[in-house]
C-alpha positions in Angstrom: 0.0 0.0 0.0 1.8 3.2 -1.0 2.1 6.3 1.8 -0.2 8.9 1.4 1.3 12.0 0.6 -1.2 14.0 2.7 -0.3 14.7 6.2 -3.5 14.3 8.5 -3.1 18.4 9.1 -3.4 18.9 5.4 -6.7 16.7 5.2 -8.3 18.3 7.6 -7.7 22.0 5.6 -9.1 19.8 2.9 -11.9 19.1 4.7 -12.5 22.4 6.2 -12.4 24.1 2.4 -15.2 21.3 1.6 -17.2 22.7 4.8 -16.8 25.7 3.8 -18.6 25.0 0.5 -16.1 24.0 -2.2 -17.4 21.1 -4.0 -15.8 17.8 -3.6 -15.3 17.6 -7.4 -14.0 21.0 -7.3 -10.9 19.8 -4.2 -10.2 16.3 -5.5 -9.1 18.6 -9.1 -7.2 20.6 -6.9 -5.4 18.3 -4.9 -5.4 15.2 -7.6 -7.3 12.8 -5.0 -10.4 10.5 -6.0 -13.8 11.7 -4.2 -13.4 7.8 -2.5 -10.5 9.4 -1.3 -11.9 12.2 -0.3 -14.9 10.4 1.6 -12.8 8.0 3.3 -11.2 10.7 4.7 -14.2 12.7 6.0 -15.0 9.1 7.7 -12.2 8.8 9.3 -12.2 12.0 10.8 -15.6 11.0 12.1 -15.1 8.3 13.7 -11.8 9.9 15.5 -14.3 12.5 16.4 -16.5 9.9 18.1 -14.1 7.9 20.1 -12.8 11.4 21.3 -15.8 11.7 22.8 -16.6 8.5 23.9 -13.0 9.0 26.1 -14.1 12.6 27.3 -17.4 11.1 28.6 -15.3 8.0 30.5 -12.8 10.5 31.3 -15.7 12.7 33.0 -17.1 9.5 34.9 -14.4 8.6 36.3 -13.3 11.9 37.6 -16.9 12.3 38.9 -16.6 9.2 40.0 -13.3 10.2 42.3 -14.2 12.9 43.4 -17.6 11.7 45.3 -14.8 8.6 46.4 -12.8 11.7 48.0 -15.5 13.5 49.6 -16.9 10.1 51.4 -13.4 9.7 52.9 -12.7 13.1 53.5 -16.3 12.9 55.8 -14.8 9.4 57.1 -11.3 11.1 58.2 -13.1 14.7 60.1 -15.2 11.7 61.9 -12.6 10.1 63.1 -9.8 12.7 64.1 -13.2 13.9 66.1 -13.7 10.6 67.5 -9.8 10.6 68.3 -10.0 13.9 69.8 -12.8 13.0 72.0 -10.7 9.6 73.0 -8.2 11.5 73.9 -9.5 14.2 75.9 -11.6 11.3 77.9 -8.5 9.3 78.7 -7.1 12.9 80.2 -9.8 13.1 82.5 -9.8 9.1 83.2 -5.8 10.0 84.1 -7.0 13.2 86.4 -9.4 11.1 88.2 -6.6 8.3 89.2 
């Protein structure tokens, strides 16, 4: 299979001229590519576009995820230094009585 001679920055110009409104008969001329070309491009552009997304919206669970994980434990340690606190100050006053 021969390299493409198209870096993946210079496809996506190509793809933005075509959003722009240049016909795709009009940029395959230009840049001596076949419209399958052209098309397979624009497809797999998309579907890097959806598994971008689909990793944002994991990304975004888990971090929502660890953050609720931090609160709970944060809660969990103020309870306990509290707890210890109050441990402490009773076995001060079980030492005064003695």
């Amino acid at each position: 299979m021969r390299k493409s001679k198209f870096t993946p920055t210079q496809r996506l110009e190509i793809s933005a001229r075509h959003d722009a409104g240049t016909s795709v008969a009009d940029l395959c001329r230009q840049h001596q590519i076949s419209a399958a070309t052209f098309y397979k491009w624009k497809k797999e552009q998309a579907e890097e576009a959806d598994e971008t997304k689909r990793r944002l919206k994991q990304l975004e669970a888990e971090n929502a995820r660890l953050k609720k994980m931090y609160a709970e434990l944060s809660i969990d340690h103020g309870i306990l230094s509290d707890g210890y606190a109050m441990l402490k100050k009773w076995q001060a006053q079980d030492a005064k009585k003695q």
